[in-house]
KOLVEX-730280 format. One line per 4 residues: for each residue x, y, z of C-alpha. Coordinates in steps of 0.05 Angstrom, whole numbers, plus 5000, padded with zeros to 4 digits. Layout:
X:Y:Z | ...
This chain:
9192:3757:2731 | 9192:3829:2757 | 9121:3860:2777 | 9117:3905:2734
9085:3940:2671 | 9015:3951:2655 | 8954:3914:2664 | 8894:3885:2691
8841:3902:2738 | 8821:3977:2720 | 8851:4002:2653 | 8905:3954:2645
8912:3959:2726 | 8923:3895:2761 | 8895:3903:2843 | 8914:3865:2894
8862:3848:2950 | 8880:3908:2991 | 8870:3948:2933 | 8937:3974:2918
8959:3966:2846 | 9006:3921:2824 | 9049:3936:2755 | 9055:3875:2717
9118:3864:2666 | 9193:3844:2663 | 9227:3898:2622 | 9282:3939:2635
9243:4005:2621 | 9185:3987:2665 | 9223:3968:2722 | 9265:4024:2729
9200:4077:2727 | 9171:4029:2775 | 9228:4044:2816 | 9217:4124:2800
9147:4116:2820 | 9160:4087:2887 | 9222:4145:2902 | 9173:4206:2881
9121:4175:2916 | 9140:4193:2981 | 9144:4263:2970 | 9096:4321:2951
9125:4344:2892 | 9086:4350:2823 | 9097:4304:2769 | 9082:4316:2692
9067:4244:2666 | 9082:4239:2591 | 9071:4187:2537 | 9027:4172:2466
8947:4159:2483 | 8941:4090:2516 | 9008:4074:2542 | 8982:4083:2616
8989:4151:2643 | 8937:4152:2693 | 8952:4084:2718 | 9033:4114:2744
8984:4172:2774 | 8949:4122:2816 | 9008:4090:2827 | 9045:4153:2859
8979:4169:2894 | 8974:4097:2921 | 9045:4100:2951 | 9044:4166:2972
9026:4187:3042 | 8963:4217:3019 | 8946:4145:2994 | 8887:4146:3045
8857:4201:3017 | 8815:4212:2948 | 8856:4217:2880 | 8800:4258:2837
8825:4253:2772 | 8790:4311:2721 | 8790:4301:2632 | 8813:4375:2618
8789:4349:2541 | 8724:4325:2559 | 8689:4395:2574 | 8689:4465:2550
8730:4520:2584 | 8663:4537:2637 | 8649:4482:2656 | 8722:4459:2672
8731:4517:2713 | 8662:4491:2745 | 8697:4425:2758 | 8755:4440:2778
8742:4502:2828 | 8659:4492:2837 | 8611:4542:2830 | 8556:4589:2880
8489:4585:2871 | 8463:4632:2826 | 8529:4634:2786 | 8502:4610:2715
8437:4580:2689 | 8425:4515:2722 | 8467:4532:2784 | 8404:4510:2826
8454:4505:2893 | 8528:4513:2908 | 8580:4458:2886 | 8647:4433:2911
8699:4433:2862 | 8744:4372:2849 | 8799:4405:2879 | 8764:4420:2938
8743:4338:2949 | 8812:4321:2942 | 8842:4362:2984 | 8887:4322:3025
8896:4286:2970 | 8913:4278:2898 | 8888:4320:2837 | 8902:4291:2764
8898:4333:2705 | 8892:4289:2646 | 8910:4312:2579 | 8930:4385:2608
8958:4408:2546 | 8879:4417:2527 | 8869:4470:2568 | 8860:4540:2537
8907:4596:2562 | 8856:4626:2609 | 8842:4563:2641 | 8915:4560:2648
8927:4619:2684 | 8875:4600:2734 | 8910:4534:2745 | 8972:4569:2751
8946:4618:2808 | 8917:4555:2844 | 8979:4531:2844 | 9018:4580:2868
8966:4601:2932 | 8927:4537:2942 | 8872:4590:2941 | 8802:4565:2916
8748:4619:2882 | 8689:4586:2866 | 8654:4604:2796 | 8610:4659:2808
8641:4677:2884 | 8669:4748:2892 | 8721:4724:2936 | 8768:4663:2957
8728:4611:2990 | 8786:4576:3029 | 8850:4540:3020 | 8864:4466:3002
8924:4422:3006 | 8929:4376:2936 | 8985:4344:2906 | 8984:4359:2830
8995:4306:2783 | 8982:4322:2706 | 8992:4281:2635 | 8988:4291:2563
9007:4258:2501 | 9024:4327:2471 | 9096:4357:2473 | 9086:4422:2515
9159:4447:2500 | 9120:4465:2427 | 9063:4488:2453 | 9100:4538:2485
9139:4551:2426 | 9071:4554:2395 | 9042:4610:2442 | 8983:4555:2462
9017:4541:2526 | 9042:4573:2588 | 9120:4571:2606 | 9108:4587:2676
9056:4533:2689 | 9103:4486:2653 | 9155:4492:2703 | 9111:4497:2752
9084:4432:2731 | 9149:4398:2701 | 9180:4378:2770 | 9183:4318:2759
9172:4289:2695 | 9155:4221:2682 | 9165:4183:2611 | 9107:4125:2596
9147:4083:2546 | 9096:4052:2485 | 9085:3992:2483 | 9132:3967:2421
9188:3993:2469 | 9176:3942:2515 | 9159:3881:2473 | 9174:3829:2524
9117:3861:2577 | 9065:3839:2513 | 9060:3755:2538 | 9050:3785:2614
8995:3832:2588 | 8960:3777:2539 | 8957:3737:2601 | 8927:3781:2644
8875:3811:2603 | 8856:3732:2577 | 8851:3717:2658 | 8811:3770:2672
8754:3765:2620 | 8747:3696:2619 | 8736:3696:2701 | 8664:3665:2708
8639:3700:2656 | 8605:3649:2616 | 8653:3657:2555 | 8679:3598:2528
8751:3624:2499 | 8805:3593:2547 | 8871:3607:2508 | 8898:3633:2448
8944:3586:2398 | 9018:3596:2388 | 9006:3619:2322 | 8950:3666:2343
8998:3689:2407 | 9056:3705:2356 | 9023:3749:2317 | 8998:3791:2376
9068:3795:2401 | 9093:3813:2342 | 9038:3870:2331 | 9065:3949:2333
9008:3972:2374 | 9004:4036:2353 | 8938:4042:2402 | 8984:4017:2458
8958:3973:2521 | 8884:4006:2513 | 8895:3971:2442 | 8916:3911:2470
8859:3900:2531 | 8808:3918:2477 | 8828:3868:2430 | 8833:3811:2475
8768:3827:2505 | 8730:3825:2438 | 8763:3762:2425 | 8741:3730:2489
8675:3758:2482 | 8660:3739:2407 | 8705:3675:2408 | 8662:3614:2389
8720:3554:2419 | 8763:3557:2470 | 8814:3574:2425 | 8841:3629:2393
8865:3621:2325 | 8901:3660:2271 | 8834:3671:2238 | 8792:3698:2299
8854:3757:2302 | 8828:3822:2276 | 8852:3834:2204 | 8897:3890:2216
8950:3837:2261 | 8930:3788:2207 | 8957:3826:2151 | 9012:3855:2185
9048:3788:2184 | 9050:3773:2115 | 9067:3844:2098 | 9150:3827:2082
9116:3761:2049 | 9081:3795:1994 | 9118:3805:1920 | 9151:3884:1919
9102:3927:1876 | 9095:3992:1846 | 9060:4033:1896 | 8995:4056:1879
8977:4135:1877 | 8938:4152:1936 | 8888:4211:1954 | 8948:4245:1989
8987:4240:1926 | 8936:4282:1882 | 8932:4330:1938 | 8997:4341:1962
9006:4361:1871 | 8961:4406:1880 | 8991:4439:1934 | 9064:4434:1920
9064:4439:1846 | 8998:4470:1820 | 9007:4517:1884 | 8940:4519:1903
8919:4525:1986 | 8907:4482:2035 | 8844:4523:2048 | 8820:4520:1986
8836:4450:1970 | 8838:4399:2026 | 8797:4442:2074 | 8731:4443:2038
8739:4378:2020 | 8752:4349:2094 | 8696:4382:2114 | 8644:4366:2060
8667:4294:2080 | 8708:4276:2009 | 8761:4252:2042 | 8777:4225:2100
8818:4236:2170 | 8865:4182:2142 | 8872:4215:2078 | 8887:4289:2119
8936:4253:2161 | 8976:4219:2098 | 8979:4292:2072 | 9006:4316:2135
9059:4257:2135 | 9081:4277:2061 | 9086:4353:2087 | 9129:4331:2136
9183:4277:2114 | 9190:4343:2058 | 9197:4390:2120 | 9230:4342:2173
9178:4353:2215 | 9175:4435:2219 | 9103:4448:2222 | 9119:4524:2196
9147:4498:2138 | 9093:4450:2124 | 9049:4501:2118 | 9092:4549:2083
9089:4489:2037 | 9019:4481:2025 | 9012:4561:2012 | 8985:4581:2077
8996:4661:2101 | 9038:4658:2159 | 8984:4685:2194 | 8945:4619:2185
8993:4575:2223 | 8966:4575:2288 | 8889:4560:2243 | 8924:4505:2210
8950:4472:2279 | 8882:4481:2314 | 8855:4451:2255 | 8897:4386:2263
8887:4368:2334 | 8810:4383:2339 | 8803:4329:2271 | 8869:4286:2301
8909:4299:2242 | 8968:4332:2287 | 9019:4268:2273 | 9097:4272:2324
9144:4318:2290 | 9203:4285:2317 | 9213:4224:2278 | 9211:4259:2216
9279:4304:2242 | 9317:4242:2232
């Protein structure tokens, strides 16, 4: 079997005892990006790593770093999602004392720590457009200037690597991203297949996970049955590997014998199997079907409909993201039209996207161009 895919030591990593990763899977897909990974390596070049939440994306970043010449130096990897626009410039460039309440003495920035190194922006497509433009200017001068600094503090040498699950090419469209640090980013661009593309990697990755929480760890689970083994290959994963390493960990830790059984499966790949088993029946109106009425044929808003209600906590995420689904297979998958479609002012459309991915009701527009 080839080495390669994803999983095991660190986030679906496996590690070898030197400490270099090693990609664990047989498919096609896998092996030929493991190939990629190992001809980009060598270079400087920056690479844009794409692919849905929990396919892997960091792991090919520490992948590149790892075979890369700057492999014995840090790869500082920085959540552009996980903190407001201040303190990511903070992060990422560091800060002088005296430059903002609590700035008790001056900081390095993670892009100063890795110099020599390897910088990777996770889920870039966060970042606001000033943020952007600083990132940009970085790029093109290696110049740092710390927060609060009235002039460049020095230079640093970092290869860029960045990710996000989001398609940027919209953004762009959308006026929430920059062209320029697009292509300044979009050297190379790397592809993280999900995980129903590569269906045959799934035994390799149940393996590993099951060997690596049941290693002298007290747990008595050992194995999982055929029957049980099956159904987990025959999942979608729509949460990807994450979804898969999480779900074989709670079985090991909550499994009672040392093995796994249909039963102890979580009832989502339970149900799933019997799904084309069950009698055809009328479908049932949902939440999304009264509201998508209102908005389509009684003609009322968005705002004034599904808005007050989302927030007041009348309906749910799911029930947003149903709508949104509706709005599109009507559309095929223009968001404009979608929300010409539930009334909005075209003025509101950039509202009504910001409003989807802060509540994670922004669903892929491309399947539904079909």
């Amino acid at each position: 079997m080839s080495t390669t895919a994803f999983a095991a030591e660190t986030r679906g990593t496996a590690m070898r005892r030197d400490g270099t990763e090693q990609l664990i899977g047989g498919s096609a897909v896998i092996a030929e990006l493991s190939q990629e990974i190992s001809r980009i390596a060598r270079s400087n070049a920056k690479v844009l790593v794409t692919g849905e939440s929990g396919v892997g994306k960091e792991l090919v970043a520490n992948a590149i770093h790892q075979r890369s010449p700057r492999a014995h130096r840090a790869m500082v990897a920085v959540n552009c999602a996980g903190l407001p626009e201040t303190l990511l410039e903070s992060e990422l460039f560091g800060h002088v004392k005296g430059s903002f309440t609590g700035a008790y003495r001056d900081k390095q920035g993670k892009l100063e720590v890795a110099d020599g190194g390897t910088i990777f922006l996770d889920e870039i497509g966060e970042m606001t457009l000033r943020m952007q433009g600083l990132l940009l200017r970085f790029m093109e001068t290696g110049e740092l200037q710390k927060v609060g600094a009235d002039r460049v503090q020095g230079r640093v040498n970092v290869r860029v690597i960045a990710a996000t699950n989001r398609n940027l090419r919209d953004m762009i469209v959308e006026g929430t991203f920059r062209e320029d640090l697009f292509y300044r980013l979009n050297v190379i661009h790397l592809t993280v297949p999900a995980l129903r593309e590569r269906r045959e990697d799934i035994p390799a990755l149940i393996e590993c996970f099951l060997t690596r929480f049941t290693r002298g760890n007290g747990h008595v689970v050992r194995t999982i049955s055929p029957e049980a083994h099956k159904l987990l290959c025959d999942y979608s994963w729509p949460g990807n590997v994450r979804e898969l390493e999480n779900v074989i960990e709670r079985l090991v830790v909550t499994g009672r014998t040392e093995l796994v059984r249909e039963d102890d499966l979580p009832m989502e790949i339970r149900s799933q199997s019997v799904i084309g088993l069950r009698p055809k029946r009328e479908r049932r109106r949902t939440v999304a079907d009264d509201l998508y009425k209102k908005l389509v044929e009684d003609h009322e808003s968005f705002w004034t409909v599904v808005y007050p209600l989302y927030m007041q906590r009348e309906i749910t995420r799911g029930n947003v993201r149903d709508l949104i689904r509706k709005g599109l297979e009507e559309a095929r998958g223009n968001y404009k039209i979608v929300a010409k479609l539930f009334n909005m002012e075209p003025r509101d459309y950039k509202r009504f996207l910001n409003f989807l991915r802060k509540h994670d009701c922004q669903l892929p527009f491309k399947e539904y161009r079909q």
